[in-house]
C-alpha positions as CSV (number, residue, x, y, z in Angstrom):
1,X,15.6,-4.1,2.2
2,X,13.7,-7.4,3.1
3,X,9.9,-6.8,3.8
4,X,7.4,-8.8,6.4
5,X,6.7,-11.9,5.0
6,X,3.5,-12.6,6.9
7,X,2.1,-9.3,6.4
8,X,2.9,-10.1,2.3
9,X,1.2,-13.1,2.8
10,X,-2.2,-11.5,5.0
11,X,-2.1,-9.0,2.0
12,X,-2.0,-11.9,-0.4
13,X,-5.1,-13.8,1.2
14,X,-6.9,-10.1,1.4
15,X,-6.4,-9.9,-2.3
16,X,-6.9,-13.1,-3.6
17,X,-10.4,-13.1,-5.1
18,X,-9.8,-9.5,-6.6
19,X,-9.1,-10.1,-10.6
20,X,-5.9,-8.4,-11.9
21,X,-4.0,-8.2,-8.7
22,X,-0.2,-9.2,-9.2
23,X,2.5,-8.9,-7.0
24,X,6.5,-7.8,-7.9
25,X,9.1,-7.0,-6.3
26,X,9.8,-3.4,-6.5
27,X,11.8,-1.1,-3.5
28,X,13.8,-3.2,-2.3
29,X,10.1,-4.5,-1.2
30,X,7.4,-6.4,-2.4
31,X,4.6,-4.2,-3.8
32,X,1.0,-5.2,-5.3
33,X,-0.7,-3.8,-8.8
34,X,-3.8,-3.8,-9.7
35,X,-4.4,-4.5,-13.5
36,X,-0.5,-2.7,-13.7
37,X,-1.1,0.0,-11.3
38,X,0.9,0.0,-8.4
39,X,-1.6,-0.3,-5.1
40,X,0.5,-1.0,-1.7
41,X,4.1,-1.8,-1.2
42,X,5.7,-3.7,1.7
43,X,8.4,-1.5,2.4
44,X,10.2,-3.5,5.6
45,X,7.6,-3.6,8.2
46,X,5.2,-1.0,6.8
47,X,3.2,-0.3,4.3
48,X,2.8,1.8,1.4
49,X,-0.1,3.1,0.3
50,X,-1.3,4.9,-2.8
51,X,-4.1,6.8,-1.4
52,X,-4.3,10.0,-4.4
53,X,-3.1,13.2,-3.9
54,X,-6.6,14.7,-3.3
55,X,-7.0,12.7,0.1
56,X,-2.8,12.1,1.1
57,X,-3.9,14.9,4.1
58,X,-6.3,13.6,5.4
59,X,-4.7,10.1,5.3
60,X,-1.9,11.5,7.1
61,X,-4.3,11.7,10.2
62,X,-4.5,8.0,10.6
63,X,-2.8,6.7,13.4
64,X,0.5,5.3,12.4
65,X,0.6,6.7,8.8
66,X,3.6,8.9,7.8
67,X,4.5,11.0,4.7
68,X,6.0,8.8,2.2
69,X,9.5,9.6,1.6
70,X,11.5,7.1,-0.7
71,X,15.5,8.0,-0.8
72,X,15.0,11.4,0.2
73,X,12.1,11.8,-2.3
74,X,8.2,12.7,-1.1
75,X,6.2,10.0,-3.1
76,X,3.1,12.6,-3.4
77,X,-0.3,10.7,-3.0
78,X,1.4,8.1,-0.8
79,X,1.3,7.4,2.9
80,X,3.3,5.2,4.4
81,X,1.8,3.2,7.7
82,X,3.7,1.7,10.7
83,X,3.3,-2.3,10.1
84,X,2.8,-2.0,14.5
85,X,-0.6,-0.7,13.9
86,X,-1.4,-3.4,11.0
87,X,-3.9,-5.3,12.7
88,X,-6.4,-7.1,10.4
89,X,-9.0,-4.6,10.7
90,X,-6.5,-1.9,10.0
91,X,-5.0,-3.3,7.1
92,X,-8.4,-4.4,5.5
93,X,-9.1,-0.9,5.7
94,X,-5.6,0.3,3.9
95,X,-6.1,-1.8,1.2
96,X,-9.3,-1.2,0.3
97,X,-8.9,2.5,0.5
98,X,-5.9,2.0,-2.5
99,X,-7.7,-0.7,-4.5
100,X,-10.7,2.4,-4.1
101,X,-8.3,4.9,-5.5
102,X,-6.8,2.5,-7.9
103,X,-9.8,1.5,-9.5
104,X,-10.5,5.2,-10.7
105,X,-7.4,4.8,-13.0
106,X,-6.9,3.2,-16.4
107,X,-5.5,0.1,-16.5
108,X,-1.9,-0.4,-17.8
């Protein structure tokens, strides 16, 4: 599966001044870590986001955001948002709500 170039690179530029970020390819997309722990994933046109289990429901309420279901298997903690609704604003706000989550983890 190919992912959204652009929207790699917006993530990129979002992330660039935050220390330990690295990006793999992972998917069949191109996801981000933070200091090893996986963060968002471009999965096509959307993106993946690890948001915890304790607040995937309420995430779910976000326009555009959808259970995350990867070959037929619910990634728990994980929402998965339409790239349509992606605008900057919108996407600044995804990614800072996993690097938020993220950061309460150990690194790997």
């Amino acid at each position: 599966m190919a992912y959204d170039e652009a929207l790699a690179q917006r993530i990129r530029d979002l992330l660039a001044s935050v220390p330990g970020i690295t990006d793999k390819r992972m998917f069949g997309g191109l996801a981000f870590l933070t200091d090893g722990n996986l963060t968002v994933a471009l999965m096509g046109d959307d993106l993946m986001v690890r948001v915890g289990r304790d607040a995937a429901e309420q995430a779910l309420t976000a326009p555009g955001a959808r259970p995350c279901d990867i070959g037929g298997r619910l990634m728990r903690g994980w929402v998965l948002v339409d790239g349509a609704v992606l605008d900057d604003d919108v996407l600044d706000a995804w990614v800072g709500r996993a690097r938020a989550f993220v950061s309460t983890l150990p690194p790997k």
